[in-house]
C-alpha positions as a Python dict, from the first residue, in 0.01 Angstrom:
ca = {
    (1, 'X'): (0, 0, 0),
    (2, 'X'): (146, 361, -129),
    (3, 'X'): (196, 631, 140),
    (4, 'X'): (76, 941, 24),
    (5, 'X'): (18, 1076, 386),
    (6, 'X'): (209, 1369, 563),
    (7, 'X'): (388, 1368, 880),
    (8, 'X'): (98, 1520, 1061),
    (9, 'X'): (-163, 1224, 961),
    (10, 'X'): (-170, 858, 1143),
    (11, 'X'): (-365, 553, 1120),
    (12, 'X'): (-656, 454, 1342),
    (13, 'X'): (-804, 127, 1348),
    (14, 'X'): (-1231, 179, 1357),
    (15, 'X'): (-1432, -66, 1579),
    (16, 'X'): (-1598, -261, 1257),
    (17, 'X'): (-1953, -424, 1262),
    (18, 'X'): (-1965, -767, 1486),
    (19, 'X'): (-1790, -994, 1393),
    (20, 'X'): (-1594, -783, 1097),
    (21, 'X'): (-1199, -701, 1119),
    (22, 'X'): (-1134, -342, 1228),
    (23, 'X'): (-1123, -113, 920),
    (24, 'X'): (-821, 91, 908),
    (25, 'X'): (-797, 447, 751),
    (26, 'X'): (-584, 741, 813),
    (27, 'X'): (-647, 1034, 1018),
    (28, 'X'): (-508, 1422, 1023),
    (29, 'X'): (-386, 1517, 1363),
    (30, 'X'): (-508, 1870, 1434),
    (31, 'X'): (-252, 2156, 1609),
    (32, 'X'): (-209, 2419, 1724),
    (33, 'X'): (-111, 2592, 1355),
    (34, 'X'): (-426, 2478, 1265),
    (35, 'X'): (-614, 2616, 1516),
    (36, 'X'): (-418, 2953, 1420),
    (37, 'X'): (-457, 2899, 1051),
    (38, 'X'): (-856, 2899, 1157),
    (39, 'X'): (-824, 3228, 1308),
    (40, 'X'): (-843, 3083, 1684),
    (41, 'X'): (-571, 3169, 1974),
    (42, 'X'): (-370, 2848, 2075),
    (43, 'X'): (-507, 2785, 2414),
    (44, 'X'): (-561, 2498, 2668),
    (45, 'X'): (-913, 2459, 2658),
    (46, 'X'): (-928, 2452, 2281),
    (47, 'X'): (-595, 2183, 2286),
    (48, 'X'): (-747, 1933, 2522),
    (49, 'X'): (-1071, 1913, 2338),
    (50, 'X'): (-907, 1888, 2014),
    (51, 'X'): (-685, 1608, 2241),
    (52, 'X'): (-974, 1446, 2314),
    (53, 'X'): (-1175, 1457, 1952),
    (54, 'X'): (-877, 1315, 1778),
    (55, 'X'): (-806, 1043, 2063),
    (56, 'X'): (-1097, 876, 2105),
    (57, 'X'): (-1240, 551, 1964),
    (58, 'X'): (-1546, 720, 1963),
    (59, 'X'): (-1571, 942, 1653),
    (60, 'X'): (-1891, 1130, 1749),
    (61, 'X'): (-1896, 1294, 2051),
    (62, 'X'): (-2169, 1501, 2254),
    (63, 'X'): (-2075, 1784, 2435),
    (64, 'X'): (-2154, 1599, 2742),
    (65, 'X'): (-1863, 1282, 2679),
    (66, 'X'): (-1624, 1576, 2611),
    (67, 'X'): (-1683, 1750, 2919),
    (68, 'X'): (-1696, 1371, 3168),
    (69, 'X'): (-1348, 1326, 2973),
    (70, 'X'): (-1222, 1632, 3071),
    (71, 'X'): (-1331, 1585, 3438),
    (72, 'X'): (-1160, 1233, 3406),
    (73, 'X'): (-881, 1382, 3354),
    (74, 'X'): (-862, 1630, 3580),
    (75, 'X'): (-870, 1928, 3368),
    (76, 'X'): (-1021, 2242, 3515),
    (77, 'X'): (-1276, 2325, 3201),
    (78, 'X'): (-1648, 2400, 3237),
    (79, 'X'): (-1930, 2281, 3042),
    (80, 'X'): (-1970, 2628, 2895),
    (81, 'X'): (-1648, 2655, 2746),
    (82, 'X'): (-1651, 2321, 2587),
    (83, 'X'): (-2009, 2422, 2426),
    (84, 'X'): (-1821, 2786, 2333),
    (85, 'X'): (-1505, 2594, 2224),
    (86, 'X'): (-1712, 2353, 2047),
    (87, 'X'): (-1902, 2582, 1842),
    (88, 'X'): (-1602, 2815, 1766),
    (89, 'X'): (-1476, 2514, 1582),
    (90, 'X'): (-1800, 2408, 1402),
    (91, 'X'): (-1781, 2786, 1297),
    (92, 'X'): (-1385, 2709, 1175),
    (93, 'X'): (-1470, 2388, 1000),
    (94, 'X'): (-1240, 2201, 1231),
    (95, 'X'): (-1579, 1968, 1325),
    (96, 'X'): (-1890, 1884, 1223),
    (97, 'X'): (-2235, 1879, 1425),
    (98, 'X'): (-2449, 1609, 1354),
    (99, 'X'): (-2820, 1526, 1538),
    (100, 'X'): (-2871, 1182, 1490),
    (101, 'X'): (-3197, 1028, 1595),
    (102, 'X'): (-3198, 1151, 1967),
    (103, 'X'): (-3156, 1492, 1848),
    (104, 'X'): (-2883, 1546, 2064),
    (105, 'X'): (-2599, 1725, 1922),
    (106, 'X'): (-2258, 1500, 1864),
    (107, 'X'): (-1954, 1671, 1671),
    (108, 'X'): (-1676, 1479, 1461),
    (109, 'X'): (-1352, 1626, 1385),
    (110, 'X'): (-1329, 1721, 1002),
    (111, 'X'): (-1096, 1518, 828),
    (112, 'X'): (-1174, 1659, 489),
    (113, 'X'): (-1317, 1341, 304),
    (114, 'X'): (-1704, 1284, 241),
    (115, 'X'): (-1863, 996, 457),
    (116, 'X'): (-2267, 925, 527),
    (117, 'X'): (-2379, 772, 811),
    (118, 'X'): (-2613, 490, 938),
    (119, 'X'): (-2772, 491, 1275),
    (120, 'X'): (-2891, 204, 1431),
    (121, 'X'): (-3221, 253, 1601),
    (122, 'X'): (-3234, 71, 1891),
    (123, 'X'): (-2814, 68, 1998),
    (124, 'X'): (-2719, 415, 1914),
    (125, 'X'): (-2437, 259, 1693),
    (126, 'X'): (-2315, 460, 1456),
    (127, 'X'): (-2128, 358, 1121),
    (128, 'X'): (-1981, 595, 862),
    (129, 'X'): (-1989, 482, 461),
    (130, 'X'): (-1895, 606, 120),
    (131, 'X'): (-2033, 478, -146),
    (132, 'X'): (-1957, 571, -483),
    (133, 'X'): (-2278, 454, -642),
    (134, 'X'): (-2474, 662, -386),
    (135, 'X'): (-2332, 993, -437),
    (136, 'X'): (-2299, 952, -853),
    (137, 'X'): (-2702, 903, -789),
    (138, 'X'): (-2726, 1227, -617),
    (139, 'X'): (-2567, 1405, -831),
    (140, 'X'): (-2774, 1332, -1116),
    (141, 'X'): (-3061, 1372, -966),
    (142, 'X'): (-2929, 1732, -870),
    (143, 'X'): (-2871, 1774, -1242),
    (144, 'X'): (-3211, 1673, -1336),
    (145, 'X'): (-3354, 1910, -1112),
    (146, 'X'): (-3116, 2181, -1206),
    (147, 'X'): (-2918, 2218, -921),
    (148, 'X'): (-2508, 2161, -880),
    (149, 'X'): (-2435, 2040, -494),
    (150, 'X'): (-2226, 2228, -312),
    (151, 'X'): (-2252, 2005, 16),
    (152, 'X'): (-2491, 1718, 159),
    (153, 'X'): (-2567, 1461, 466),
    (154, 'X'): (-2707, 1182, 420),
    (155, 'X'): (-2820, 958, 735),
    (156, 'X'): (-2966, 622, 721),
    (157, 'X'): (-3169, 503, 1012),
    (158, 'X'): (-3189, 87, 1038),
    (159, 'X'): (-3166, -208, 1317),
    (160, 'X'): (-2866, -330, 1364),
    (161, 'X'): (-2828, -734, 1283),
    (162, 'X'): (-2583, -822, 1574),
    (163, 'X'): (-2739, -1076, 1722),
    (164, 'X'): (-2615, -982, 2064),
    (165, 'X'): (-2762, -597, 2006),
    (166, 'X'): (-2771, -511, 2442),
    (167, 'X'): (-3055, -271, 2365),
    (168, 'X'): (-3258, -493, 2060),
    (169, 'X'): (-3650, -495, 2196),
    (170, 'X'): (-3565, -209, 2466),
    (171, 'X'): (-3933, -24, 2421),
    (172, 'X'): (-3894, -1, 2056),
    (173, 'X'): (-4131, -75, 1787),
    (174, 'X'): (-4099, -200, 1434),
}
């Protein structure tokens, strides 16, 4: 496999479906130039929740499992700066805010390639996809209709078939 990647990028290894090898794919570590490069000041608050974003196994994150991290951790940050903090980066286009089927707001850090999302309905699990056939479709259907598409989301909402699902039947009807 070629290495196009910079310096700044490393691999992760995603949790994959039950009973699927993990997926591996790159990811771009995020610093403090590019927080300046954004137009943000460099500061602690803003580094240990970018820490935290790019460290996790958990690629969407609610304001809320930011914040219990931080207090984890010891680290001295209120809930209102990590909303603030988190916002002044959706504003930067460092992350994304997505509300899944709670409605709650989680936030993934941009890594600059297109992905959709499924959302299983009775887990919460959440699986990113790109799918080449899917977004050729959308496209011409924008070109039918007479638009060009200057951005999308697309989020699928399903059951999960793990057969082990902890939260399969859990008040939830088909």
């Amino acid at each position: 496999m070629e290495d196009n990647h910079s310096p700044e990028s490393y691999l992760i290894a995603d949790r994959a479906p039950f009973g699927a090898p993990p997926r591996v794919r790159w990811r771009v570590r995020v610093e403090g130039k590019d927080l300046r490069k954004a137009g943000l000041k460099v500061t602690l608050p803003r580094l240990k929740i970018l820490e935290i974003l790019e460290g996790s196994a958990t690629r969407h994150m609610s304001a809320e499992d930011i914040y219990r991290m931080l207090l984890e951790s010891n680290e001295d940050i209120g809930m209102a700066t990590v909303y603030r903090v988190l916002t002044q980066f959706e504003a930067a286009g460092l992350v994304t805010r997505h509300h899944f089927e709670d409605g709650m707001a989680v936030f993934e850090l941009n890594q600059g390639t297109h992905h959709d999302h499924i959302v299983c309905q009775d887990c919460g699990r959440v699986e990113e996809f790109m799918d080449s056939g899917i977004e050729e479709r959308q496209t011409a259907v924008a070109n039918k209709l007479g638009f060009t598409i200057r951005d999308h989301s697309l989020i699928l909402y399903g059951r999960c078939k793990r057969p082990n699902c902890p939260f399969r039947n859990r008040g939830k009807s088909s």
